[in-house]
PAPALUM-223322 format. One record per residue: residue in three letters; x, y, z of N, C-alpha, C in turn. Coordinates in steps of 0.05 Angstrom, whole numbers, plus 5000, padded with zeros to 4 digits. Each point is the difference from the previous one (the first is absolute). Example, Ala and Ser with C-alpha at 12.3 -4.5 7.8 and 13.67 -1.06 7.14 Angstrom:
BEGIN
ALA526448865156498250245000501850245000/SER499350214986501650245001498550225014/
% end
This chain:
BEGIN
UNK558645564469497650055016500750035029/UNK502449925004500149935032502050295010/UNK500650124973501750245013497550185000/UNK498150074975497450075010498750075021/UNK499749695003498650015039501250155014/UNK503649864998501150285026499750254999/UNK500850174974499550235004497250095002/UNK497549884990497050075010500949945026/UNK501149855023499550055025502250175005/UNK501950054997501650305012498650154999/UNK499450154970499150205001497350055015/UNK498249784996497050035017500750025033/UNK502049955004501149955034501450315001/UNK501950154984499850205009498050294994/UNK497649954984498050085009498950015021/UNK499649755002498849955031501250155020/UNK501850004997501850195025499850244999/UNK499850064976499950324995496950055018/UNK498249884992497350084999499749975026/UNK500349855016500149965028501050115022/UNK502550104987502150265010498850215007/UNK497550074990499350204991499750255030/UNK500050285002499450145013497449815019/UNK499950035031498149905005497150155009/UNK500750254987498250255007498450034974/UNK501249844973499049954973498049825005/UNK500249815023497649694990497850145017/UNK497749854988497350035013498849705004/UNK500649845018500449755000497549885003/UNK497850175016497049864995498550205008/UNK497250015001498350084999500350215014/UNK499550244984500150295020504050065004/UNK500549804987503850105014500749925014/UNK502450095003501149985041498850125016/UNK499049745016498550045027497250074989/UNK499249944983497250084994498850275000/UNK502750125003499050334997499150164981/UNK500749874967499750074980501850414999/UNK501449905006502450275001502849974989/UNK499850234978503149994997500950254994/UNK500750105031501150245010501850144984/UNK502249874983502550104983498649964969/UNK498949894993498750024964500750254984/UNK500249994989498350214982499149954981/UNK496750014997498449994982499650184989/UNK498649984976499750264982496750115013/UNK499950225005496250074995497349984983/UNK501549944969497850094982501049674983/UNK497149904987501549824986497249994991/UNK499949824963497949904984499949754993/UNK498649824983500849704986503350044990/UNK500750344992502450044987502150125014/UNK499250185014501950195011501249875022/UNK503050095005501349845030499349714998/UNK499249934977499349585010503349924983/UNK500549895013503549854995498849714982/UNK498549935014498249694983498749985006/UNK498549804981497049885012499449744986/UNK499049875025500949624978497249875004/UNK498849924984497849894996499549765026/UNK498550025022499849655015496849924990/UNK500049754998498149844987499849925022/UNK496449954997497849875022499650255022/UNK499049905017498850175024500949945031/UNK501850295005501649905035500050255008/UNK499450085024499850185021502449975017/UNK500949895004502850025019502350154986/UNK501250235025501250164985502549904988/UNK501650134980503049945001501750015019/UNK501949815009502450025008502250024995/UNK502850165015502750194983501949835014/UNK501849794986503049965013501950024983/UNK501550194995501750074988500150074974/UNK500349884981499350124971497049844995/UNK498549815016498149764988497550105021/UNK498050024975497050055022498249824984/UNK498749865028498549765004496850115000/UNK498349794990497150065008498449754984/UNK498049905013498049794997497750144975/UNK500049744989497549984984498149834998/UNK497349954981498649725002499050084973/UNK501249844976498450104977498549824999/UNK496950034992498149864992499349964977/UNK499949774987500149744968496750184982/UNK498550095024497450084991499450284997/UNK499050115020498350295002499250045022/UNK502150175011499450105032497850325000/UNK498249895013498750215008501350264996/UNK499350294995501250245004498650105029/UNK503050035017499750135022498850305003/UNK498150075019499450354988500250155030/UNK500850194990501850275020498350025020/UNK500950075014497950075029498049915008/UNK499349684986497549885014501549965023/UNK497649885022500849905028497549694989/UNK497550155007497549755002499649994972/UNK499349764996498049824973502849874986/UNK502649955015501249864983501349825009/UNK498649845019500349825011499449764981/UNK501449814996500449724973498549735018/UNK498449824996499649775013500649844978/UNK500749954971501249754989502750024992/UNK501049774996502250074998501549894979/UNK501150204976501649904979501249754993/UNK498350024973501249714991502449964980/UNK499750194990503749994990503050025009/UNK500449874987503050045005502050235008/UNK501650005025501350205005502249885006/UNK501850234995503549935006500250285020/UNK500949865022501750165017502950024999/UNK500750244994503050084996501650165020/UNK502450025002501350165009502350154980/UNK500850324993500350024981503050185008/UNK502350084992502650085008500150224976/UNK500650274998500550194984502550195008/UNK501850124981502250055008499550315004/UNK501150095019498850295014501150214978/UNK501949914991502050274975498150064978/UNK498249694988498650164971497949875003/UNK499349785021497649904995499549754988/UNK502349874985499649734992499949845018/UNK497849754998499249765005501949835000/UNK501449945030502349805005498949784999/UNK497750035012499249635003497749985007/UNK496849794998498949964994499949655013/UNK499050015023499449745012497149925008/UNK498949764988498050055003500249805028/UNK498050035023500049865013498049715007/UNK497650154986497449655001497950174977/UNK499349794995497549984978497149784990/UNK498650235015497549815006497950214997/UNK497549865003497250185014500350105030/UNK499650245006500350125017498449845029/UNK500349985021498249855021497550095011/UNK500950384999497850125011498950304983/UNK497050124996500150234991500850175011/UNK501050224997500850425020497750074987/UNK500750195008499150444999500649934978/UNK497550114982501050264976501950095005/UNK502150125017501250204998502549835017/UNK500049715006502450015011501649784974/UNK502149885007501549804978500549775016/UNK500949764981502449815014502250015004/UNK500550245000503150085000500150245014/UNK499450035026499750315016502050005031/UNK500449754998501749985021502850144995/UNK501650194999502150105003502249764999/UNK502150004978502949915014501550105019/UNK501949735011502150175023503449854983/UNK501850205005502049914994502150115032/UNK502349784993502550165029502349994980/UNK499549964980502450064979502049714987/UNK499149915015500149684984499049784997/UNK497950095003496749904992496950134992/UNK499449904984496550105002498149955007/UNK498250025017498349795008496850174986/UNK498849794993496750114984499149775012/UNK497750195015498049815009497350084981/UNK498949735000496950144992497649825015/UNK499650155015498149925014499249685005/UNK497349904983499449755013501749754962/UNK501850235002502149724982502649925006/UNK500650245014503349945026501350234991/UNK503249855015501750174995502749894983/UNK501850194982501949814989501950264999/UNK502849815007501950235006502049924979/UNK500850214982502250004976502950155016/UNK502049944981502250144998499550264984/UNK502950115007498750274982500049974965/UNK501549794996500849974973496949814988/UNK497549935022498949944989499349665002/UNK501749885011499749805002498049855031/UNK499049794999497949885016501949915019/UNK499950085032501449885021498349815018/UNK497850105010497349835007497350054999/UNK497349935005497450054990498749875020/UNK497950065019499450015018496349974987/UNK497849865001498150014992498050065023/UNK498250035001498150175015496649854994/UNK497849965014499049855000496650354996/UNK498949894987498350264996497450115021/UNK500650165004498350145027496850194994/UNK498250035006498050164995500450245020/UNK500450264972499950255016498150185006/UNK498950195019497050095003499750064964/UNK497649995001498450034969501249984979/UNK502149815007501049824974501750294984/UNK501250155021502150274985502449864996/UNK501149795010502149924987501850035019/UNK503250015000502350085014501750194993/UNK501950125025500150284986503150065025/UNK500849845013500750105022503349884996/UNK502550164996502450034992501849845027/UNK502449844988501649925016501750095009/UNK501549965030502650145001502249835010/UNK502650115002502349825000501350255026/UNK501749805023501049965020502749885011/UNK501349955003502149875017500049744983/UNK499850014978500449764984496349815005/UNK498750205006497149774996497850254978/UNK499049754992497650104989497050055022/UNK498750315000497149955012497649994990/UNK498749914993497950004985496249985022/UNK499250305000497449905005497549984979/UNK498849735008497449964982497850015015/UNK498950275008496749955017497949984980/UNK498449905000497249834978498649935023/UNK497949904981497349855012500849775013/UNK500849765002500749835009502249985021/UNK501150064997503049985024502550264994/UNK499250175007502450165001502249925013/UNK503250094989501849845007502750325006/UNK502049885015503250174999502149814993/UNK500049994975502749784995503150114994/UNK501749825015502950074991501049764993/UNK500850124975502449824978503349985011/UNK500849854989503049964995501550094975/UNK500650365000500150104976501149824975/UNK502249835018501349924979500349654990/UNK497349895017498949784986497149995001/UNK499250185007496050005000499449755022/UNK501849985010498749805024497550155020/UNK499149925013498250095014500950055030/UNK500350185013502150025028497149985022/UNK498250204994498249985020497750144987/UNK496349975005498550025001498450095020/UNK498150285000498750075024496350144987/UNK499049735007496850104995499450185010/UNK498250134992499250315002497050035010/UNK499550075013496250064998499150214994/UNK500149974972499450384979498949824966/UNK498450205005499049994974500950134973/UNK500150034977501250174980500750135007/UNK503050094982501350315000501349984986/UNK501750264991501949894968502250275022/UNK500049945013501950165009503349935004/UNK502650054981502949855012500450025030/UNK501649785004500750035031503250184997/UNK500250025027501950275008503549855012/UNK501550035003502749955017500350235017/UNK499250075020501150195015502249955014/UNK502850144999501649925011500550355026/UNK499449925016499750255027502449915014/UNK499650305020502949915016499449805025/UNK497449925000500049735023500049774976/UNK499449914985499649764990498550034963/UNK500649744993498949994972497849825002/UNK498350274983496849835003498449944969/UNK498949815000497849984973497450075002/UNK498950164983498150155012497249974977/UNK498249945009497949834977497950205007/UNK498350164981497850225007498249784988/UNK498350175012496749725005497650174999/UNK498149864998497350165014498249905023/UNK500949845004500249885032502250175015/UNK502649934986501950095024502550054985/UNK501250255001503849914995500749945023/UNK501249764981502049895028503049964991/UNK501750005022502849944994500949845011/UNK502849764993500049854992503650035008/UNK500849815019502649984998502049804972/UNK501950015002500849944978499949604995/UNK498849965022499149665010497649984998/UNK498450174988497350105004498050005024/UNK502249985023496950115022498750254996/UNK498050045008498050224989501450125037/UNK501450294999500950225020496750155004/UNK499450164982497650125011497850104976/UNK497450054998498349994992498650295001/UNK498750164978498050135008498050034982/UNK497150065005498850074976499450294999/UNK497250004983498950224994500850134977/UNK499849834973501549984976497050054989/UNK499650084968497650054987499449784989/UNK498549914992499349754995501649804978/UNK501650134988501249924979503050194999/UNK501949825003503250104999502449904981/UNK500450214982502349954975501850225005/UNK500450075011502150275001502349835021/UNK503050124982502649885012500850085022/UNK499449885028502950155026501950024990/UNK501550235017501850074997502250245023/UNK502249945006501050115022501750255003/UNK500050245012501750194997500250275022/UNK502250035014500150095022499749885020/UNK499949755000500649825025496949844999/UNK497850124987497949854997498849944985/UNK498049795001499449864971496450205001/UNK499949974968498550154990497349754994/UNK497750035004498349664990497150304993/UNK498849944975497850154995498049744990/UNK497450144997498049734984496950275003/UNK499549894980497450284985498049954987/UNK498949754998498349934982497550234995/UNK499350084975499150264986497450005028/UNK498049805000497449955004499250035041/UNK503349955017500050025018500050275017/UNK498350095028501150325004502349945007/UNK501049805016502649995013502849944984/UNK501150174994502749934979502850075007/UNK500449875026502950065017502149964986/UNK501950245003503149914998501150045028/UNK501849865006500849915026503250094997/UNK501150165020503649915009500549895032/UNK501849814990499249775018503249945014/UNK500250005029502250085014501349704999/UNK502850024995501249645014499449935027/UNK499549765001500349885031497949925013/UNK497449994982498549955005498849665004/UNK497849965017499949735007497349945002/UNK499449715000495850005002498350224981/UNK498050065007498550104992500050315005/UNK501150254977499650244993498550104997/UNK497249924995498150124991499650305009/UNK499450224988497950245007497650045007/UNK499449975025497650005012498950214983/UNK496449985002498750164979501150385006/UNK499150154993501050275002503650065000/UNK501149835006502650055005501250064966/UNK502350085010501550154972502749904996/UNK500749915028502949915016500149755022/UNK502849895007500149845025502749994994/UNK500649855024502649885003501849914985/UNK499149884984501449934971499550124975/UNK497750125002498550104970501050335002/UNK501550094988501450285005497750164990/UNK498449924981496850164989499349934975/UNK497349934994498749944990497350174989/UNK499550054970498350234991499349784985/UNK496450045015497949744991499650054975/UNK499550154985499450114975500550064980/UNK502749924998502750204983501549754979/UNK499249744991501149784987498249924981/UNK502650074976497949904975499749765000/UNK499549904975498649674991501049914987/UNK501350004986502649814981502250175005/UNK501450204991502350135002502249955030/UNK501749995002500550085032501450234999/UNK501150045031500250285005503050034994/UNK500350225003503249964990500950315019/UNK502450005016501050165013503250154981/UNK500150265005501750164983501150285017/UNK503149945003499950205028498749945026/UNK498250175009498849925027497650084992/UNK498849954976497350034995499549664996/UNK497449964997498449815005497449994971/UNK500249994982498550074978498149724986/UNK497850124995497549764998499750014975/UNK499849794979498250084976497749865007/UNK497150144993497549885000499549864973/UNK498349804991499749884982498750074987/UNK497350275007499150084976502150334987/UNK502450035001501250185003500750285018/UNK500150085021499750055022504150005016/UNK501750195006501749965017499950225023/UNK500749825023499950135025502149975008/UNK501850055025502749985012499550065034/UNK501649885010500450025030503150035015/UNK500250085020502249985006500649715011/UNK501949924993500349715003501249935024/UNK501050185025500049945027498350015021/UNK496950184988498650055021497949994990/UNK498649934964498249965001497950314998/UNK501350194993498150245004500750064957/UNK496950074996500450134982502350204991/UNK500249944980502050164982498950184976/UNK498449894985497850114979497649834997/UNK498050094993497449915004499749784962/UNK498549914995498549874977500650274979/UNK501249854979500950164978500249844973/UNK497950124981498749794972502950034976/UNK500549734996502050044974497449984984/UNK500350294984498150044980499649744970/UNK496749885003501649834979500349735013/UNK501049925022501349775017498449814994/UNK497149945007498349895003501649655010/UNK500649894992500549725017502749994998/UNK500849905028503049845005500949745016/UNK500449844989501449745014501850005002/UNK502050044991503350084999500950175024/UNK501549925014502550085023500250284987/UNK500750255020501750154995503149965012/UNK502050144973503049955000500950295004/UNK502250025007501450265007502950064997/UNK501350174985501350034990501850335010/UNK502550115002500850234995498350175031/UNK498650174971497250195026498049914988/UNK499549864994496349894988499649795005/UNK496850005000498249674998499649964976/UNK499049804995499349844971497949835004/UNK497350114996497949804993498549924983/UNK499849714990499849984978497749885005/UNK497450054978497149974999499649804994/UNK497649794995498849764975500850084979/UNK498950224985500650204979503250014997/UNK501749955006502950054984500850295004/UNK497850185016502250205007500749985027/UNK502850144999501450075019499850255018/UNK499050065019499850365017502050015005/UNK502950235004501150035016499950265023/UNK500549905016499450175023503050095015/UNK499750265007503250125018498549875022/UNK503049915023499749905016500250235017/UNK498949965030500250335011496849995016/UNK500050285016498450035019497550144981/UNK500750134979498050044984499349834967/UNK498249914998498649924983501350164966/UNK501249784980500750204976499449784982/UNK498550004979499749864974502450054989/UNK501749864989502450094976499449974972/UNK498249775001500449884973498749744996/UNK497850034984498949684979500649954990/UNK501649654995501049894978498149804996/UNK498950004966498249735002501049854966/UNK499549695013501049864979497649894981/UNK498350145006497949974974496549855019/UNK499050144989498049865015498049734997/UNK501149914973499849685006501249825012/UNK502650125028501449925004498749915032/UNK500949805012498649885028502750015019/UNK499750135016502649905025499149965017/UNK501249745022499249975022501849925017/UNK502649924987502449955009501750265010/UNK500849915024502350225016502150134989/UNK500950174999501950014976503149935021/UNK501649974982503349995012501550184995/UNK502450045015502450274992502849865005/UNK501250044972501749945007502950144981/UNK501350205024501950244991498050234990/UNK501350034970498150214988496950014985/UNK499849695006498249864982497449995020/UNK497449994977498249875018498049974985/UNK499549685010498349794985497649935009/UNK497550004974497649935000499749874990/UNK498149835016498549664983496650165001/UNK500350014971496749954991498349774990/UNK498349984987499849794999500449914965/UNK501150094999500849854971503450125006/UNK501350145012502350054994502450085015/UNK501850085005501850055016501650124999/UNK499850335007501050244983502949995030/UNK502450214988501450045016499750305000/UNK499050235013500850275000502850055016/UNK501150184976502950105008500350244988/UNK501350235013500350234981502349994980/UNK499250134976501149984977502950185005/UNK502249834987501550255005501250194980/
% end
């Protein structure tokens, strides 16, 4: 038995190495990728794909989670919450009437789940707590929507108001961090992804009660520092900007984004956000990108936003620009999706299907509102690949779009239309992976 053991740990130890080794242009380490750009410039993805065609695998996940997958090396991570009973069916493109005020009385297991990137088998299967849930969501959101983050020798899954717990990659429990339960506007639940830094964890939780900016001790969940917030809901991740004056943490609001030195003093502030903000900052060309669009507001700014800024930014009314704000187009930011930059274009998906583009240094149109035929609702990030976009609907299809100064449909791929997506998708090499809600396809071209 005991020669056993050793060789299960050789060999599982030089896995580990292998997998970890890996190209670091292969991992997609959290939400949206590296740097939150949701880009992977060298890929190649295939164009055309069905439930059959170009899918390499597809592995069944049990229960209900919105947070996308994450890629480190041969092993991709993603949260679940199966429920003992009967979860509501989420439905496509509502916004209003699915707001929940009671709250489930069955039993749920929150999991975190490890699948091997080559065929798709189920490495491991941890469940993390099991109880009645504390609070009701959305119809349409989960207990499991918060995004993983990995830095390659760890995982961390947070879920909202039940904590955070960080594994090895092999799967094993290192610490667990519990979380005390918060009321979010109209009881939608939590939604807002963690990120990892210089060896800390950041985590923001804005809610009804006390919005917060917390930083962890990646590698014992200690608590380093705490910075109350005066903001009401948002499910928006916070940002790492690292610029050539300084590294900042950057929290979008609807009161205010503000940023946040890495000790958390709050550097500078601005508003004029739409009333409601879920869309990811993100930085490129020397400036950080912050949008917020809620469907119902006229005002739906995306902002590029200069380093070095201090106090209060704000855009006096009519203004377009200032000193720090390189320009700002009041109108132009969807509502769940965020924006995603490709080349030196600047490209929007709207949520009732709808893409527009800008030039992403100055803010001037590039092409006007253009209908993916068919589109009708999107929550899901657009990803980018080669010369194309990739947007993927509620519905399970995929648009692809040439990237470029003119507007080109390539190609619908759809995985069936009982199928629900709402999760971001990941890329990783030639591969690229969707979480639906029953399943977890890999598209790859056949060879």
């Amino acid at each position: 038995m005991r020669i056993q053991i050793q060789t299960y740990s050789v060999l599982l130890s030089v896995w580990f190495c292998q997998a970890t080794s890996a190209d670091a242009t292969d991992n997609w380490p959290r939400l949206r990728g590296p740097g939150a750009l949701g880009v992977a410039a060298e890929a190649e993805l295939p164009m055309t794909w069905d439930t059959e065609k170009n899918v390499e695998w597809k592995s069944d996940v049990p229960g209900r989670g919105w947070s996308s997958p994450i890629i480190w090396g041969h092993q991709v991570f993603l949260t679940t919450v199966v429920n003992a009973g009967r979860t509501e069916e989420a439905r496509k493109g509502l916004y209003f009437g699915g707001n929940r005020k009671t709250v489930s009385t069955d039993v749920h297991e929150w999991r975190v789940l490890c699948f091997d990137l080559e065929n798709g088998k189920l490495l491991w299967n941890q469940l993390v707590h099991r109880g009645v849930p504390k609070n009701p969501i959305h119809i349409k959101n989960s207990y499991a929507s918060e995004t993983p983050v990995t830095d390659g020798r760890r995982v961390y899954a947070y879920f909202g108001n039940i904590g955070v717990f960080c594994f090895d990659l092999t799967g094993r429990l290192l610490w667990k961090r519990p979380f005390e339960m918060v009321r979010t506007r109209y009881d939608w639940g939590t939604a807002a992804s963690p990120v990892l830094h210089g060896g800390r964890l950041y985590i923001v939780n804005d809610n009804e009660e006390q919005s917060y900016l917390l930083a962890l001790e990646a590698d014992t969940g200690d608590e380093l520092w705490r910075v109350n917030r005066d903001e009401g809901s948002n499910w928006s991740a916070p940002f790492i900007w690292e610029n050539k004056l300084r590294t900042e943490i950057i929290t979008p609001g609807t009161g205010r984004t503000r940023s946040y030195d890495l000790q958390g003093k709050q550097l500078y502030e601005f508003g004029g956000a739409s009333s409601i903000t879920i869309a990811t900052p993100y930085a490129k060309f020397g400036r950080l990108y912050v949008s917020s669009g809620y469907i119902l507001d006229p005002e739906k700014p995306i902002w590029a936003i200069k380093p070095g800024a201090a106090g209060d930014i704000s855009l006096a009314s009519g203004d377009t620009s200032g000193e720090f704000i390189a320009w700002c187009r009041k109108d132009a930011a969807p509502y769940n999706p965020s924006t995603i930059i490709y080349g030196d274009q600047l490209y929007v998906l709207l949520d009732r299907g709808f893409v527009t583009s800008y030039d992403a240094h100055s803010g001037e149109p590039v092409y006007g509102r253009q209908r993916l035929p068919g589109g009708r609702a999107f929550t899901a990030s657009p990803v980018a690949a080669g010369d194309r976009l990739y947007f993927v609907n509620e519905y399970g299809t995929t648009f692809v779009v040439k990237a470029g100064r003119d507007y080109e449909l390539l190609a619908e791929n759809s995985l069936g239309e009982e199928t629900m997506c709402m999760a971001t998708p990941a890329i990783a090499g030639k591969r690229l992976l969707i979480r639906t809600d029953s399943r977890l396809y890999c598209i790859r071209q056949s060879q």
